[in-house]
C-alpha positions, 0 to 999 in steps of 0.5 A: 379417578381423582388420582388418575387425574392428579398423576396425569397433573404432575406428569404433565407439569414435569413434562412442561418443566422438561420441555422448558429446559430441554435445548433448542434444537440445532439451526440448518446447517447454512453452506457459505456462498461462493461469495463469502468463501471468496471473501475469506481467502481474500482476507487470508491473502492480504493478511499473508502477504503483509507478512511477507508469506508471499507463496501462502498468499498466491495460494490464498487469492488463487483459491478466492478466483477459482471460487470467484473469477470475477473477484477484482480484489483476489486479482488486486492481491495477486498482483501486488504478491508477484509485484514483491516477488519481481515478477513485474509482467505477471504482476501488471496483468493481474493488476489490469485483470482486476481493475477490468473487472472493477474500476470502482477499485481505487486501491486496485486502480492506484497500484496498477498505475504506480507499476504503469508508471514505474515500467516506463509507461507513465503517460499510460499510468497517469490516464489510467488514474485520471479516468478512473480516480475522481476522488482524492481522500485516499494516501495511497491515492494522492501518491500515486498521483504524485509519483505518475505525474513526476514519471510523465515530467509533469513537475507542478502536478507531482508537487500539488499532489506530494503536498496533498499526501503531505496534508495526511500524512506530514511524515511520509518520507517518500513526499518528502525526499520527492519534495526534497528532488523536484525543489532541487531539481529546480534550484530552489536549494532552501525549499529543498534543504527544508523539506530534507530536514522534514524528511530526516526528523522522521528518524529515516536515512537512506544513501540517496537522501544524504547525497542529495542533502550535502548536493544541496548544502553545496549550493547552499555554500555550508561546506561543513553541512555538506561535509556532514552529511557526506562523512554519515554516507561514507560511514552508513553506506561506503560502498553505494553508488552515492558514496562513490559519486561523493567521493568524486565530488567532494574529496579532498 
């Protein structure tokens, strides 16, 4: 009996240590929700699209809709792939569909009126943005108001806002060249030379900023900035419609 009673002890003390060693069993299986399925092929879209796989990304946001239809960011997503493929019509009914569906979607909100604006409906874009945007910390935000206001020829706006954008990023060129445009525009010639040479300190140089940067040295009378920057467009850019125009300005 004492040696039943002794083996019934070690059977059950390695019964105890094997049952403390022995894995945890397997958790339930838990299926995603159609949410979080949504949610990963979005992420896959952004993801291709800022690598320009832009026939992947189309593939991406459209599994995220046929999963989600009322998804506003796989429709924001989609939108901006057909906006770089050019397919401009389709690009601004997805940009519509997805700020219909969310008008808390500033990025989406932001992007549809840049492209309303761009296709000739700036007044369109800019009460787009004005209704839907009610706080100003975004870049992309500032700038598409920016960019709103000087397509509907609302001059001081556009320049308050290029300013704004400005305040966040100090080297963002589009600003800067706009800046550059509007103070010429308005023969403020020094305010536009400085905000030109704001521009090409960010080491970027394009065929319209150095005609606009010799157009105002001209009005500056500095014939050998001028002449500068008309040499470095002919050189970098000899056949754009700005070298064209300058050598009908200022060839001698």
């Amino acid at each position: 009996m004492i040696k039943i009673f002794h083996y019934l002890l070690v059977t059950g003390g390695l019964l105890a240590v094997l049952s403390a060693c022995a894995p945890d069993p397997a958790p339930a299986f838990k299926a995603w929700s159609a949410e979080e399925r949504a949610e990963t092929q979005i992420k896959l879209g952004f993801s291709y699209l800022q690598r320009d796989q832009l026939d992947v990304a189309r593939e991406s946001f459209n599994t995220a809709i046929e999963v989600d239809p009322k998804s506003s960011e796989a429709y924001h997503g989609l939108g901006l792939v057909e906006a770089k493929l050019l397919n401009l019509k389709q690009a601004l009914n997805h940009l519509k569909q997805s700020v219909d569906l969310d008008r808390k979607n500033i990025a989406a909100v932001s992007d549809y009126a840049v492209m309303l604006c761009q296709d000739g409906a700036a007044r369109t874009g800019v009460n787009v943005l004005e209704r839907n945007v009610k706080e100003f910390d975004r870049l992309a935000t500032r700038l598409a108001f920016a960019r709103c206001y000087e397509a509907d020829n609302q001059i001081d706006n556009a320049i308050v806002f290029y300013k704004d954008v400005l305040e966040l990023n100090p080297n963002s060129t589009q600003a800067l060249l706009s800046l550059g445009r509007l103070y010429y525009d308005r023969k403020n010639y020094l305010s536009a030379s400085a905000f030109l040479q704001r521009y090409f300190y960010t080491n970027t140089i394009s065929s319209d900023a150095l005609l606009l940067a010799a157009n105002v040295e001209q009005m500056l009378d500095n014939p050998e900035e001028r002449d500068y920057y008309t040499q470095l467009l002919w050189s970098r850019y000899p056949r754009s419609k700005e070298a064209i125009e300058a050598r009908e300005l200022y060839s001698q």
